[in-house]
N, C-alpha and C positions, 0 to 999 in steps of 0.2 A: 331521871335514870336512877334507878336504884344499886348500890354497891352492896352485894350481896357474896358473901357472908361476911357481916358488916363486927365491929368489935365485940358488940355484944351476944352475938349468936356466939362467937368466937370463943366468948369468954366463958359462956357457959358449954359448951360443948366442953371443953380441958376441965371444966369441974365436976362435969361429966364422967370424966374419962373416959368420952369418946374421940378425944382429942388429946395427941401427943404432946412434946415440946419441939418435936421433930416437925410435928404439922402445924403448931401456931408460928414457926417458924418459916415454912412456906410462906403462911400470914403477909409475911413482911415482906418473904422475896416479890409477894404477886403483889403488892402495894395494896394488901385490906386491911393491913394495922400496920404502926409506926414501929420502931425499936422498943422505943416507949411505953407505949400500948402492951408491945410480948412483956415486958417488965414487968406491969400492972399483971397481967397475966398468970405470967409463970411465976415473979418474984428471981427472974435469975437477969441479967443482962443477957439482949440478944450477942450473939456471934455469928458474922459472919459465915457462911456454910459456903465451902466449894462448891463451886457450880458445878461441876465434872472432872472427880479425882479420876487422874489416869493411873492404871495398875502398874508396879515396878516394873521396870524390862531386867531381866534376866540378864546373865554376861553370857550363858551358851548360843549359840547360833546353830543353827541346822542347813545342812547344804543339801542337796538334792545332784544327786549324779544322773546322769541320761546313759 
């Protein structure tokens, strides 16, 4: 089985710059590189990324009359 796109496609793509830090970061979320690896990478420590920021809720409310 091959794991594709494997570290060093990875690595050269971002030297590339066809590849963000934003996308070798997926990297990691999708388990094709370690922390580690985006380090070697990018030269920065991974960070954690939210999985799904939820937008502020507002304090207004809207009512609907019938």
């Amino acid at each position: 089985m091959m794991n594709f796109p494997d570290f060093n496609s990875i690595k050269q793509w971002f030297e590339m710059n066809l590849w963000t830090k934003s996308m070798v970061g997926d990297g990691v979320v999708c388990k094709k590189i370690t922390a580690e690896q985006y380090k070697v990478i990018t030269g920065e420590d991974y960070q954690v990324q939210a999985s799904n920021p939820q937008p502020e809720s507002t304090s207004e409310s809207t009512s609907v009359s019938a």
